[in-house]
N, CA, C and O of each residue as an XYZ file, in Angstrom:
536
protein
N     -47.693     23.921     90.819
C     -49.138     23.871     91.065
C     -49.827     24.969     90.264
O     -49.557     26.167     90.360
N     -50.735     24.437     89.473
C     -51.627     25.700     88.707
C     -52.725     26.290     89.650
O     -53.423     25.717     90.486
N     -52.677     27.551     89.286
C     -53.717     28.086     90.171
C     -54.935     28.240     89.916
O     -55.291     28.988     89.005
N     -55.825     27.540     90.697
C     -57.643     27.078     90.514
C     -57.969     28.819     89.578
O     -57.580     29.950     89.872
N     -58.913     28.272     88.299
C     -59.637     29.678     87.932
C     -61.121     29.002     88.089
O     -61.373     27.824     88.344
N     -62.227     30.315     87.816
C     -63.441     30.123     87.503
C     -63.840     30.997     86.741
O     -63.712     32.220     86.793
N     -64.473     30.160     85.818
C     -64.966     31.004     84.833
C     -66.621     31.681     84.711
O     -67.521     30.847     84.807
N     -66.943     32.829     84.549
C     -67.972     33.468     84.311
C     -68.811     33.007     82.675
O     -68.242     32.927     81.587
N     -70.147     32.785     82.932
C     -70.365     32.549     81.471
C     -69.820     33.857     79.837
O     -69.860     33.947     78.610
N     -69.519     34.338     80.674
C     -69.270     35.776     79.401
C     -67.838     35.153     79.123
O     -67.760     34.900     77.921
N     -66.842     34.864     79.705
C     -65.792     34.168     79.450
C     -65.531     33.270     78.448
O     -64.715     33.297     77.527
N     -66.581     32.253     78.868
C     -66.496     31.388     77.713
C     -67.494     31.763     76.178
O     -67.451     31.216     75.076
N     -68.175     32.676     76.576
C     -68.806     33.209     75.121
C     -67.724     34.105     74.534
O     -67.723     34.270     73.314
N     -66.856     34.665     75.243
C     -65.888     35.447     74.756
C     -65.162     34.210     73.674
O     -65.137     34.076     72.450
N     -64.676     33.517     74.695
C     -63.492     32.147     73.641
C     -64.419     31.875     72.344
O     -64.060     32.121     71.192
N     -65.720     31.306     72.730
C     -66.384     30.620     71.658
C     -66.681     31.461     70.337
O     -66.533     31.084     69.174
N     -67.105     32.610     70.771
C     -67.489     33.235     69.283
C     -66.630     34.888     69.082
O     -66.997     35.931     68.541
N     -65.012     34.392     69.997
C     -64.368     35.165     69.485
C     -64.345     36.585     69.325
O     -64.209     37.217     68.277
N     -64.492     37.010     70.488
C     -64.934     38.221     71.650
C     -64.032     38.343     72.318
O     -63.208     37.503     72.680
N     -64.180     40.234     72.707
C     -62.562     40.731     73.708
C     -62.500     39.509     74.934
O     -63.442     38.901     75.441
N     -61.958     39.466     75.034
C     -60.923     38.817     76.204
C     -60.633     36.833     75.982
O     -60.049     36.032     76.713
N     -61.410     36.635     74.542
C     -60.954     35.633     73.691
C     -59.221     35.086     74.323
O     -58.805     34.450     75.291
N     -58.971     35.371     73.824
C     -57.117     35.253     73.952
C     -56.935     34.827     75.695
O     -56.153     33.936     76.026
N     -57.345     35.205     76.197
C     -56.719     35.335     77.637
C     -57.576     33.954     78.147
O     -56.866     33.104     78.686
N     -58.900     33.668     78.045
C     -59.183     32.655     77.917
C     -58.368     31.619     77.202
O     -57.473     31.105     77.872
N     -58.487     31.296     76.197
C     -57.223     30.336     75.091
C     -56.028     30.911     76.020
O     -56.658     31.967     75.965
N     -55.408     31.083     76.461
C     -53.908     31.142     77.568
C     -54.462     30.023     78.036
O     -54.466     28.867     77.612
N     -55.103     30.730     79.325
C     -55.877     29.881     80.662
C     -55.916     28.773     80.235
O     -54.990     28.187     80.796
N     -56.418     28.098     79.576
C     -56.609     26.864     79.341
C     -55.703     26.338     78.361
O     -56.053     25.165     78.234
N     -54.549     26.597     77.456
C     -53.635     26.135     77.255
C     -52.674     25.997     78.311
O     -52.045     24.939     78.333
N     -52.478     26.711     79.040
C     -51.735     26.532     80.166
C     -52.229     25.155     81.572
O     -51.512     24.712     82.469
N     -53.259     24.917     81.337
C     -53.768     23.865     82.493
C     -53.587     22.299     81.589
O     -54.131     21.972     80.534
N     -52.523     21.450     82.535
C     -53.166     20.169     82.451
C     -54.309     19.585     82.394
O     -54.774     19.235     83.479
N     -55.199     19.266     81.015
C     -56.047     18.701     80.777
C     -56.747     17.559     81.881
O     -57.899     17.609     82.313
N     -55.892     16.707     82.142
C     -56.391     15.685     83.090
C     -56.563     16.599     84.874
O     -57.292     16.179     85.773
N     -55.867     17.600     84.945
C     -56.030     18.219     86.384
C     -57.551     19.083     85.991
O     -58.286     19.069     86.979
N     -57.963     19.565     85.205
C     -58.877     20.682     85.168
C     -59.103     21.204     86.217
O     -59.995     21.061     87.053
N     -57.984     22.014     86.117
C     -58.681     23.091     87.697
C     -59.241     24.212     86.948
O     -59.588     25.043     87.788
N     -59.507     24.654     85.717
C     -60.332     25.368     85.352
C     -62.174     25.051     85.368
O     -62.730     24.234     84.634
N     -62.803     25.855     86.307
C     -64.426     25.626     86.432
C     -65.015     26.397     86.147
O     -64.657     27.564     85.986
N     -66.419     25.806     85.965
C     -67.481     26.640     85.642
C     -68.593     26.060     86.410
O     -68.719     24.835     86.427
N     -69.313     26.729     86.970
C     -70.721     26.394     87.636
C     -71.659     25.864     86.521
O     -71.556     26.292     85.372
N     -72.739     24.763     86.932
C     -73.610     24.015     86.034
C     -74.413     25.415     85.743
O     -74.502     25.685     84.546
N     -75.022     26.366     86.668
C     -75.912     27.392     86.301
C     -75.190     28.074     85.065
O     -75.724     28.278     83.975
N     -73.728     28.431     85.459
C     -73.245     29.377     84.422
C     -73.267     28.662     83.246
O     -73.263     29.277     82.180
N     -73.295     27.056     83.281
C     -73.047     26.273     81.797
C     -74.191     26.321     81.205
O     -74.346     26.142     79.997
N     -75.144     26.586     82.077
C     -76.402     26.194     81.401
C     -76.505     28.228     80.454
O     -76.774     28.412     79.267
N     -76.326     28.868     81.052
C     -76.036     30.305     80.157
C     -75.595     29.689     79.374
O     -76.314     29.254     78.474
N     -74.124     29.391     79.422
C     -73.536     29.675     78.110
C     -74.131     28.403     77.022
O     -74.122     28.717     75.832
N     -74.583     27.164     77.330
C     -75.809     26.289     76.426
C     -76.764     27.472     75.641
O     -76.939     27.684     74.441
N     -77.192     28.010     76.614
C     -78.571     28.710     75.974
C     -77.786     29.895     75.107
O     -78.165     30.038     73.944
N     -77.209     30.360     75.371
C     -76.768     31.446     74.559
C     -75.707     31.008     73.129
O     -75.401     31.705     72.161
N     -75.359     29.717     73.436
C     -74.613     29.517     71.874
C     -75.432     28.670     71.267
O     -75.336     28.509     70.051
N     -76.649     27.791     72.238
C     -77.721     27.162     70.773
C     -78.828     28.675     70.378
O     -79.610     28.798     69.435
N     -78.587     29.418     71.214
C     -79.611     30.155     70.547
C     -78.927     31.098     69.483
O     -79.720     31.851     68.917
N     -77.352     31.217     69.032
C     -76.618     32.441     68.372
C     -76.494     31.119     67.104
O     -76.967     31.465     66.021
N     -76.025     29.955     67.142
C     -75.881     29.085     66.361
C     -76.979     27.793     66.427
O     -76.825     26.623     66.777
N     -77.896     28.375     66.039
C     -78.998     26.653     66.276
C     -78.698     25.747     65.426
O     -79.246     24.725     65.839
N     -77.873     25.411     64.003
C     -78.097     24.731     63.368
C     -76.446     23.661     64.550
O     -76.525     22.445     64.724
N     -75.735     24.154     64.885
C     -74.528     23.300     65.238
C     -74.417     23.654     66.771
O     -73.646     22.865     67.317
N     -74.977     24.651     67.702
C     -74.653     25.035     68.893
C     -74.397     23.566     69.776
O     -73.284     23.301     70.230
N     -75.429     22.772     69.928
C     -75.140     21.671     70.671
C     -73.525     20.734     70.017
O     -72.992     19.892     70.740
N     -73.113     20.978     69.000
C     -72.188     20.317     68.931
C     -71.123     20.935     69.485
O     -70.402     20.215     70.176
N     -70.706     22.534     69.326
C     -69.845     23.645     69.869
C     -69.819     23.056     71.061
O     -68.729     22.632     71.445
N     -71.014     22.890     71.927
C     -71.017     22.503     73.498
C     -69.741     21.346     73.933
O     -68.679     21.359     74.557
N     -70.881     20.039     72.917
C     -70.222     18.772     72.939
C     -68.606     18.928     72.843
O     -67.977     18.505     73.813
N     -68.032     19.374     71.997
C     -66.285     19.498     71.690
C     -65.968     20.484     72.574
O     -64.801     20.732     72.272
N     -66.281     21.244     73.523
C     -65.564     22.005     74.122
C     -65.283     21.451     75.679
O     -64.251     21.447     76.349
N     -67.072     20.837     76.057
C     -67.203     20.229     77.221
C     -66.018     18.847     77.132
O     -65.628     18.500     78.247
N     -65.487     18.129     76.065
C     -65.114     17.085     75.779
C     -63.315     17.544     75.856
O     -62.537     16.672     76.244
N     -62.884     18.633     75.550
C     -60.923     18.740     74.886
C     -60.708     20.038     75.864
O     -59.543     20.392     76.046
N     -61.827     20.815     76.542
C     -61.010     22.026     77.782
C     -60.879     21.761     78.634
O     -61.936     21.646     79.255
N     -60.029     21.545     79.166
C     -59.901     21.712     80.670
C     -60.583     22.115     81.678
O     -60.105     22.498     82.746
N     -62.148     22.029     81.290
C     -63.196     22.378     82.203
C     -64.058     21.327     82.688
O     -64.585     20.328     82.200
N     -64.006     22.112     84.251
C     -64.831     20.953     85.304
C     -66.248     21.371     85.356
O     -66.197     21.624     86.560
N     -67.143     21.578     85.130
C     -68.226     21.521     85.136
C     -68.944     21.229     86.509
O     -69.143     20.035     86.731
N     -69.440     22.288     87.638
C     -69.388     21.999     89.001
C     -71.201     22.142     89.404
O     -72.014     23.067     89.443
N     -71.228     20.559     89.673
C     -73.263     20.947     90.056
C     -73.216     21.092     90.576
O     -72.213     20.709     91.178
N     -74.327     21.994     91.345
C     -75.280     22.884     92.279
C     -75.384     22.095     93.733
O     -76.289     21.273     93.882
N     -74.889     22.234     94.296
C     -75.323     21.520     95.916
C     -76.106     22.937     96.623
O     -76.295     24.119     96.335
N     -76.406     21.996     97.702
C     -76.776     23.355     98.703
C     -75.955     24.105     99.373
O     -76.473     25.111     99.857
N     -74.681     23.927     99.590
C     -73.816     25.039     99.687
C     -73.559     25.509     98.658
O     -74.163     26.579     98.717
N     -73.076     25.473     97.720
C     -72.829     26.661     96.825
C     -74.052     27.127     96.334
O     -73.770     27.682     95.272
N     -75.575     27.226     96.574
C     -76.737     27.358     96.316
C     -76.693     28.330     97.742
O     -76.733     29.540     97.518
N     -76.636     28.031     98.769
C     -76.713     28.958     99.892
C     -75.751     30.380     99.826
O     -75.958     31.589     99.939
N     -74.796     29.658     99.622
C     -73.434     30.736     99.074
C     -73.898     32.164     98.270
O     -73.920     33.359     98.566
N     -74.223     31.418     97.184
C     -75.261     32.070     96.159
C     -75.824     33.296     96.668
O     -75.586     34.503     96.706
N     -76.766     32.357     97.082
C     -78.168     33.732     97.593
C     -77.553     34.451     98.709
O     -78.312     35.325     99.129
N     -76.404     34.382     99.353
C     -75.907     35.283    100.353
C     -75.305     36.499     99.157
O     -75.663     37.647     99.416
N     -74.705     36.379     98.286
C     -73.903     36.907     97.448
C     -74.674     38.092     96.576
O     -74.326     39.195     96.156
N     -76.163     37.138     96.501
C     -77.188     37.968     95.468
C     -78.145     39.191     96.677
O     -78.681     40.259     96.381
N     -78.077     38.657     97.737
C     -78.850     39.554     98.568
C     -78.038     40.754     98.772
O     -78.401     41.926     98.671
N     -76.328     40.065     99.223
C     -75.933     41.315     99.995
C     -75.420     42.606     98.696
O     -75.395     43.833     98.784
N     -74.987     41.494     97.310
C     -73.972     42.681     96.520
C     -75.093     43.169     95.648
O     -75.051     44.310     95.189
N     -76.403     42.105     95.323
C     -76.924     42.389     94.301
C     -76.949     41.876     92.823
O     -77.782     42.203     91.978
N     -76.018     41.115     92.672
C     -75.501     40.476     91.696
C     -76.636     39.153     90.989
O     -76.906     38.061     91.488
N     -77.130     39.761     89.663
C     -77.735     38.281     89.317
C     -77.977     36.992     89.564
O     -77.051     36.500     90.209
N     -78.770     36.296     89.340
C     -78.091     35.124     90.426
C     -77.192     34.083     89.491
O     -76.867     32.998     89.974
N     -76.860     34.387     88.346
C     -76.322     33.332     87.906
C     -74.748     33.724     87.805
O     -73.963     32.808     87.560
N     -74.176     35.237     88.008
C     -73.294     35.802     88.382
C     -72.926     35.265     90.081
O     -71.844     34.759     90.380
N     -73.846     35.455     90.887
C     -73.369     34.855     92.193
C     -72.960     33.562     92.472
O     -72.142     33.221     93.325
N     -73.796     32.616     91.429
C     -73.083     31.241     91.518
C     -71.620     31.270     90.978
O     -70.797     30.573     91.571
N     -71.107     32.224     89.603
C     -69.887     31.924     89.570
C     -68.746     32.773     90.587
O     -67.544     32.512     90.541
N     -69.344     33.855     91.529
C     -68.618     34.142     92.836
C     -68.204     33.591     93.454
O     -67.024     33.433     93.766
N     -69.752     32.856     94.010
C     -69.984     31.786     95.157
C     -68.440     30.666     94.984
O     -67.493     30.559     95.762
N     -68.742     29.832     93.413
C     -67.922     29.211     93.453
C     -66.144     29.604     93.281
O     -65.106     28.966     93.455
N     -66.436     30.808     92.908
C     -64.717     31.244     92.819
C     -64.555     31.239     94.371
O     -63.799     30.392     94.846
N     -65.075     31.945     95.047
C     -64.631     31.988     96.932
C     -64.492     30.738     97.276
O     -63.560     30.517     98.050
N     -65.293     29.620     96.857
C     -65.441     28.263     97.633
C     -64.102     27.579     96.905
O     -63.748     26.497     97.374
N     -63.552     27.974     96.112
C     -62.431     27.586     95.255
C     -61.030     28.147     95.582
O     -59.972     27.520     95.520
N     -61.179     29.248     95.887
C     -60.351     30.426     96.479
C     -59.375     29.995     94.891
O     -58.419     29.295     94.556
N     -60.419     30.986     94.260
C     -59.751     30.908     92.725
C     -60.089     32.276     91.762
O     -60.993     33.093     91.935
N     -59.125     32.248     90.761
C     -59.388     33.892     90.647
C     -60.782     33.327     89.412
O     -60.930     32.240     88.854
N     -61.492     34.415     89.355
C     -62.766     34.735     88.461
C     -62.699     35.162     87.396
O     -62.848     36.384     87.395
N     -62.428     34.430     85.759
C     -62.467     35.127     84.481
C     -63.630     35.746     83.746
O     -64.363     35.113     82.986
N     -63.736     36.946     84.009
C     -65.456     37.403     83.400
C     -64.941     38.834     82.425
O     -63.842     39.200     82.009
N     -66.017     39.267     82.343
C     -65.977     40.236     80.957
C     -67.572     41.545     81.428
O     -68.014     42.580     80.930
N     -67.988     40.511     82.840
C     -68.962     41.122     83.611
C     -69.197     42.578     83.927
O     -70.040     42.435     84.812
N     -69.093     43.407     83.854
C     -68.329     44.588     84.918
C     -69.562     44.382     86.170
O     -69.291     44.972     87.216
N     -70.595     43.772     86.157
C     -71.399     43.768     87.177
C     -70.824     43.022     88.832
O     -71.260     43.198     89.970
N     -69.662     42.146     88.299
C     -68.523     41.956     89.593
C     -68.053     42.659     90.670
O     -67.809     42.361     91.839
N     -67.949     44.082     89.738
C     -67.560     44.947     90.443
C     -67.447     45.155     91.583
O     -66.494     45.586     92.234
N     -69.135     44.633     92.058
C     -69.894     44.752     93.682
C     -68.568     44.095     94.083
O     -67.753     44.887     94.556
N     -68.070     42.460     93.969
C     -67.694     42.036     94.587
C     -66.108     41.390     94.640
O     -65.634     40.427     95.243
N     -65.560     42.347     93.759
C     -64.559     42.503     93.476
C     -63.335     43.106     94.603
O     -62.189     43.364     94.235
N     -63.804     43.263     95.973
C     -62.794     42.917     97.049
C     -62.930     41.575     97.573
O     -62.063     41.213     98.368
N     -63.795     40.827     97.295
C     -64.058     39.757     97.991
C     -63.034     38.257     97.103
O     -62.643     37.208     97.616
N     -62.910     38.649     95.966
C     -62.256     37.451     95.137
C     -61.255     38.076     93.913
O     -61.540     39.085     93.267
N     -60.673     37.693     93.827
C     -59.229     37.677     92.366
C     -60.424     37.751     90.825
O     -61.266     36.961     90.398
N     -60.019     38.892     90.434
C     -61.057     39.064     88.945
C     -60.217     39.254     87.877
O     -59.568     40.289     88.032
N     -59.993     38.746     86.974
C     -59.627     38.641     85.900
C     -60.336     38.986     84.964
O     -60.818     38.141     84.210
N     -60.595     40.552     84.777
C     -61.610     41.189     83.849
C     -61.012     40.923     82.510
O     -59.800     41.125     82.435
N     -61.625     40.510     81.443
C     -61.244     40.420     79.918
C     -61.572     41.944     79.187
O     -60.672     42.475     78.536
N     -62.400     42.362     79.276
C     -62.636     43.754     78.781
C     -62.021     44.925     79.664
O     -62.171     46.099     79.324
């Protein structure tokens, strides 16, 4: 059984444009059965990492998206109202951004460790498995 991860948007900007903790990402997901994807990412955090690679690469960013969303092993997890409630418990009590608390929220609701590059985790780094890249 592979063990559920979640990924932080800094994670996957790390893989994409080849940034510290690059490598450890590329593991993670060489290591997961493609058809299982237990590797996730929250829709909020996808929508970061959208905005931040069409805005570093505008002439091809949406295609980067397209081939990655399409051959990784990533589940892509929308927003309900529990993990939206989750959330704002996470952002009130630790403080944490809110687009950082959605990928908490969903690592706890996953009971899965958290790949980030964040140090702003920190807060909540007794609460879930962190897999700091930096």
């Amino acid at each position: 059984m592979v063990k559920p991860a979640v990924l932080d948007a800094s994670a996957l900007i790390a893989l994409l444009f080849d940034e510290a903790g690059a490598k450890a990402v590329e593991d993670l997901f060489s290591r997961q059965p493609a058809a299982q994807r237990p590797v996730s990412i929250a829709a909020v955090n996808w929508a970061e990492v959208a905005y931040r690679t069409e805005r570093r690469r505008p002439r091809d960013g949406a295609e980067i998206l397209r081939r990655l969303a399409e051959t990784a092993p990533l589940q892509i997890i929308p927003v309900d109202r529990g993990l939206a409630e989750a959330a704002a418990r996470l952002k009130r009590d630790y403080g944490l951004a809110l687009s950082d608390a959605f990928a908490a929220a969903l690592a706890q609701a996953r009971a899965a460790q958290l790949f980030t590059s964040d140090r702003d985790f920190a807060a909540v780094a007794r609460l879930l498995p962190i897999r700091w890249l930096r």
